[in-house]
C-alpha positions as CSV (number, residue, x, y, z in Angstrom):
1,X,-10.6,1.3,44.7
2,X,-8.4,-1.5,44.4
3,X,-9.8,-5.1,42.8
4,X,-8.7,-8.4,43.4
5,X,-5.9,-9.8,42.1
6,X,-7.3,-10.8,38.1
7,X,-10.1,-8.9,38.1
8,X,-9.4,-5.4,36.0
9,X,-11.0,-2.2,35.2
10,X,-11.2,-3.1,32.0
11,X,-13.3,-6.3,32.1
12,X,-16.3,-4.1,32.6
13,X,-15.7,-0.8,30.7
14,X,-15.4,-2.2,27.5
15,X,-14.7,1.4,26.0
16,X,-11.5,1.7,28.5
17,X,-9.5,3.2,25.7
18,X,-11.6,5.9,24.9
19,X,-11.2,7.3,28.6
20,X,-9.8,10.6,29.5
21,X,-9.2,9.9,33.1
22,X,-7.1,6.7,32.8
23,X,-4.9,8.0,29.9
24,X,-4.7,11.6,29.0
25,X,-4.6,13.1,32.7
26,X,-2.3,14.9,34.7
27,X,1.0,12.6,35.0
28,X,0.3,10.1,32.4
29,X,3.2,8.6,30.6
30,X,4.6,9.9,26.9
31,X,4.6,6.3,26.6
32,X,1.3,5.1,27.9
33,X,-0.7,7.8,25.8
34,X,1.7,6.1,23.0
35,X,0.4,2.7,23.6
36,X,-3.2,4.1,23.8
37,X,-2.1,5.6,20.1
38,X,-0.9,2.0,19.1
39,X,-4.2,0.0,20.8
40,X,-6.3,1.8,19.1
41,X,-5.2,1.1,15.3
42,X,-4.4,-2.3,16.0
43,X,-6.4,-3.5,19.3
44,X,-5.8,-7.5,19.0
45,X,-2.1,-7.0,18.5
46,X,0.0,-7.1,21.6
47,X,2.4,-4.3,22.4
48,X,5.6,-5.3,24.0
49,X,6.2,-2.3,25.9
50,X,10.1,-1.7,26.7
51,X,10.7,-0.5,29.9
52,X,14.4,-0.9,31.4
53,X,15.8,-4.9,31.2
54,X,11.3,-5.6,31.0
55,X,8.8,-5.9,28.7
56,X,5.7,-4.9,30.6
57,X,2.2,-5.5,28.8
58,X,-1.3,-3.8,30.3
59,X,-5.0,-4.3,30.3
60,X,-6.1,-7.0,27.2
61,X,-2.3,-7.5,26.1
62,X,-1.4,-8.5,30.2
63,X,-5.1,-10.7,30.0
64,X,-3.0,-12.3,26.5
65,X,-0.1,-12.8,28.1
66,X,-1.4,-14.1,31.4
67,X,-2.5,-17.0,29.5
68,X,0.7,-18.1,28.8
69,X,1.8,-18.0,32.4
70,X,2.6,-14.6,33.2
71,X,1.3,-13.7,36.5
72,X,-0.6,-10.3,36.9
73,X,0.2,-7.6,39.0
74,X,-2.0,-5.8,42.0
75,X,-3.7,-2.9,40.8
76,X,-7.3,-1.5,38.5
77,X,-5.4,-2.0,35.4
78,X,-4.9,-5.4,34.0
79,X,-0.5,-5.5,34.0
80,X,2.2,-8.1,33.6
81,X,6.3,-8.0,32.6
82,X,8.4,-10.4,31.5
83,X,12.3,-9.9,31.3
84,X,13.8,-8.9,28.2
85,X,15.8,-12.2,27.9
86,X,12.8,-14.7,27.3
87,X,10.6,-12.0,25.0
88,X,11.8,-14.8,22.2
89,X,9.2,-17.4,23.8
90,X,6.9,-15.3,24.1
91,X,6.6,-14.0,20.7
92,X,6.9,-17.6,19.4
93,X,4.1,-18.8,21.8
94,X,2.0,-15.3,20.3
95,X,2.9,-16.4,16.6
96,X,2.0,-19.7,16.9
97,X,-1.4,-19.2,18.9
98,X,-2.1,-16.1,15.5
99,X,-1.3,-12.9,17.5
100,X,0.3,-10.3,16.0
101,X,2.4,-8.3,18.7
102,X,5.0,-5.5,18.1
103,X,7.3,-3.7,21.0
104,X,7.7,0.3,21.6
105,X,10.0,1.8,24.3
106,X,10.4,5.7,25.3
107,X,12.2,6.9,22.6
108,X,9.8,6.5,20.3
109,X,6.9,7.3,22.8
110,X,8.9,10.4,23.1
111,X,8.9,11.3,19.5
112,X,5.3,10.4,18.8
113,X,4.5,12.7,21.6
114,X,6.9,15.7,20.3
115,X,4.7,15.3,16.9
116,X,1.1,15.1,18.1
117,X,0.5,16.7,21.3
């Protein structure tokens, strides 16, 4: 099923985080079940997730972040990136606006993983 462009699986499963299919299945991410890990202690604050020279962001982080002009990507799952050279403005515009936001790459996706699965 593909949705248009801005509309997002999560917009009308409210309990998206709590889903086995999107997150814990066969070929998800170290990093992914990481930022599920992450989302749920802290759901308002907005993961900068390191991947390569990017910062990408998904579901109510990319909705955050696509209000200050990031454009989404095609797909079911709310996703945006931004390179790693302006992540300054964007935490400044996050700060200023009263979001709190950290960042996580693989390494430490990888680590988290080793110790809880």
């Amino acid at each position: 099923m593909r949705l248009r462009k801005g509309q997002h699986y999560h917009d009308e499963h409210s309990d998206f985080l709590n889903r086995d299919d999107l997150f814990n299945g066969h070929g998800v991410s170290p990093l992914k079940r990481y930022w599920v890990h992450k989302k749920k202690k802290d759901f308002k604050c907005v993961i900068f997730v390191r991947i390569g020279q990017f910062y990408e962001f998904y579901h109510n982080d990319a909705d955050v972040m696509h209000g200050f002009g990031c454009v989404y990507m095609y797909g079911l799952r709310a996703h945006t990136g931004i390179p790693v050279s302006v992540a300054e403005k964007y935490t400044q515009l996050l700060t200023v606006n009263g979001y709190n936001y950290m960042s996580m790459d693989h390494e430490g996706a990888t680590e988290w993983c080793a110790r809880n699965l």
